[in-house]
C-alpha positions as CSV (number, residue, x, y, z in Angstrom):
1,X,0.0,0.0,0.0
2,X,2.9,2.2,1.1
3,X,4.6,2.0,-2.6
4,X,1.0,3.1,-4.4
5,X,0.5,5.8,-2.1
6,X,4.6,6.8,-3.3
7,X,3.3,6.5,-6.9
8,X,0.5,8.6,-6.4
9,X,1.8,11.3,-4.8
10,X,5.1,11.4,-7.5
11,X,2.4,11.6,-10.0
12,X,0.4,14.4,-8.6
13,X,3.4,16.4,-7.9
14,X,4.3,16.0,-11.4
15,X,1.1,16.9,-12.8
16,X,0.9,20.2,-10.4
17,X,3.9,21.3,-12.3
18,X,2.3,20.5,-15.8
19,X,4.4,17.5,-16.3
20,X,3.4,14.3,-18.1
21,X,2.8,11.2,-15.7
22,X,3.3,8.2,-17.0
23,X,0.7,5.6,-16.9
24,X,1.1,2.5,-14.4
25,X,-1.1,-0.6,-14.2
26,X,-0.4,-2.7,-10.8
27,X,-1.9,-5.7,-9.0
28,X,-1.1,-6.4,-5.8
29,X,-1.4,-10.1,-4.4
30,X,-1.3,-11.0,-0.5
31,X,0.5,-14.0,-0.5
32,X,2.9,-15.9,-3.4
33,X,0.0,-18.9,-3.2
34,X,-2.4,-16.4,-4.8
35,X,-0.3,-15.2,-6.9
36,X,0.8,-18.4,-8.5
37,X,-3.0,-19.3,-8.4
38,X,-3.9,-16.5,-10.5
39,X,-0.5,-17.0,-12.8
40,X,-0.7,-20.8,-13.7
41,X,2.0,-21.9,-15.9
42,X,-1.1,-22.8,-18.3
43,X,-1.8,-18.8,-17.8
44,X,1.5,-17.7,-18.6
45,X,1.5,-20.1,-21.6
46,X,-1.4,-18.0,-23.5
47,X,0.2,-14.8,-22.1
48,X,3.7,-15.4,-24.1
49,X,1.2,-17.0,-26.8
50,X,-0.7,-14.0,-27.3
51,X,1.9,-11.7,-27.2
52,X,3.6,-13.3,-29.9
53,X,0.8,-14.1,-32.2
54,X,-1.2,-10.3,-31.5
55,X,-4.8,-9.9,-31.3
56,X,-6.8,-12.8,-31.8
57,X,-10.1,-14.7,-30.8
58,X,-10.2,-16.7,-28.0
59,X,-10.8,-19.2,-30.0
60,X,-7.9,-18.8,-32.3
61,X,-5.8,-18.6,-29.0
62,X,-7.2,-21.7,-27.8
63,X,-6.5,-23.5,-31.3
64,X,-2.8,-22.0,-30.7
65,X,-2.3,-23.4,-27.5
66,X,-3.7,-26.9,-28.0
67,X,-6.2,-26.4,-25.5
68,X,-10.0,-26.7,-24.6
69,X,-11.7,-23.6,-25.7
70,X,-14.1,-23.4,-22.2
71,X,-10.6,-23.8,-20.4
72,X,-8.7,-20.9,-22.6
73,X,-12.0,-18.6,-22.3
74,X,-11.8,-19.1,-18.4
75,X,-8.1,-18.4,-18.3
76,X,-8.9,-15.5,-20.1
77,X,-11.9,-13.9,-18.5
78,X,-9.4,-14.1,-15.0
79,X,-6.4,-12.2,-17.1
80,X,-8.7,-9.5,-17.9
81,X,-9.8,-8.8,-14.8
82,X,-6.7,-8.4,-14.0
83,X,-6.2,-6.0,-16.8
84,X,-3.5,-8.4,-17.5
85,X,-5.2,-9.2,-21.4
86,X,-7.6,-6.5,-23.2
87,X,-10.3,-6.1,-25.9
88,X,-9.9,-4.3,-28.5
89,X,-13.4,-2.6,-30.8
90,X,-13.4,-6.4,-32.5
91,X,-13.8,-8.5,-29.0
92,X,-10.0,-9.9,-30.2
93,X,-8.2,-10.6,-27.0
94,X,-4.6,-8.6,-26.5
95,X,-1.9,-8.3,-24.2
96,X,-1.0,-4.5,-24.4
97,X,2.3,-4.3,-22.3
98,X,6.0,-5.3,-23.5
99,X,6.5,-6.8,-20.4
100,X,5.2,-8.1,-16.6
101,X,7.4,-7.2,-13.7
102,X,6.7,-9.3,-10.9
103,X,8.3,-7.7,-7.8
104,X,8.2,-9.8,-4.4
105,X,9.6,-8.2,-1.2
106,X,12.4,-10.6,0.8
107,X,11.6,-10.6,4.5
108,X,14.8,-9.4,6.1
């Protein structure tokens, strides 16, 4: 919480002073258990998938993968809520970021 807070406030200072800000996109899990529940391997499969192949149906995707379509569409519907996949105007499924920084604090 303490980091978005930092973020924040960098951002409005810069803004204040008429400065661009820079877009950010987080998500923040509580434990590493939910975070490798939301990012299966399976998960991070389609991710690398989609990147690669750019914005295509689920169904396509799904083809891609070698994978049951019902399966790929839940896997799917979880990554964008996550904002981690979008839609574009077509309802073709897209990963909009050059890369995912996962970022896990050591206890000291």
């Amino acid at each position: 919480m303490g980091e978005s807070l930092e973020q924040f406030k960098a951002a409005y200072k810069r803004a204040e002073k008429g400065n661009d800000t820079e877009t950010y996109s987080g998500v923040g899990f509580e434990s590493m258990s939910q975070l490798l529940a939301v990012f299966t391997p399976k998960r991070w499969e389609l991710i690398e998938c989609l990147k690669k192949a750019g914005p295509c149906s689920i169904y396509a995707l799904a083809q891609s993968v070698e994978r049951n379509y019902k399966n790929v569409h839940t896997d799917v519907n979880a990554l964008i809520e996550l904002d981690v996949i979008r839609t574009d105007e077509k309802k073709k499924v897209f990963i909009p970021w050059d890369e995912i920084d996962v970022r896990w604090p050591l206890a000291a």
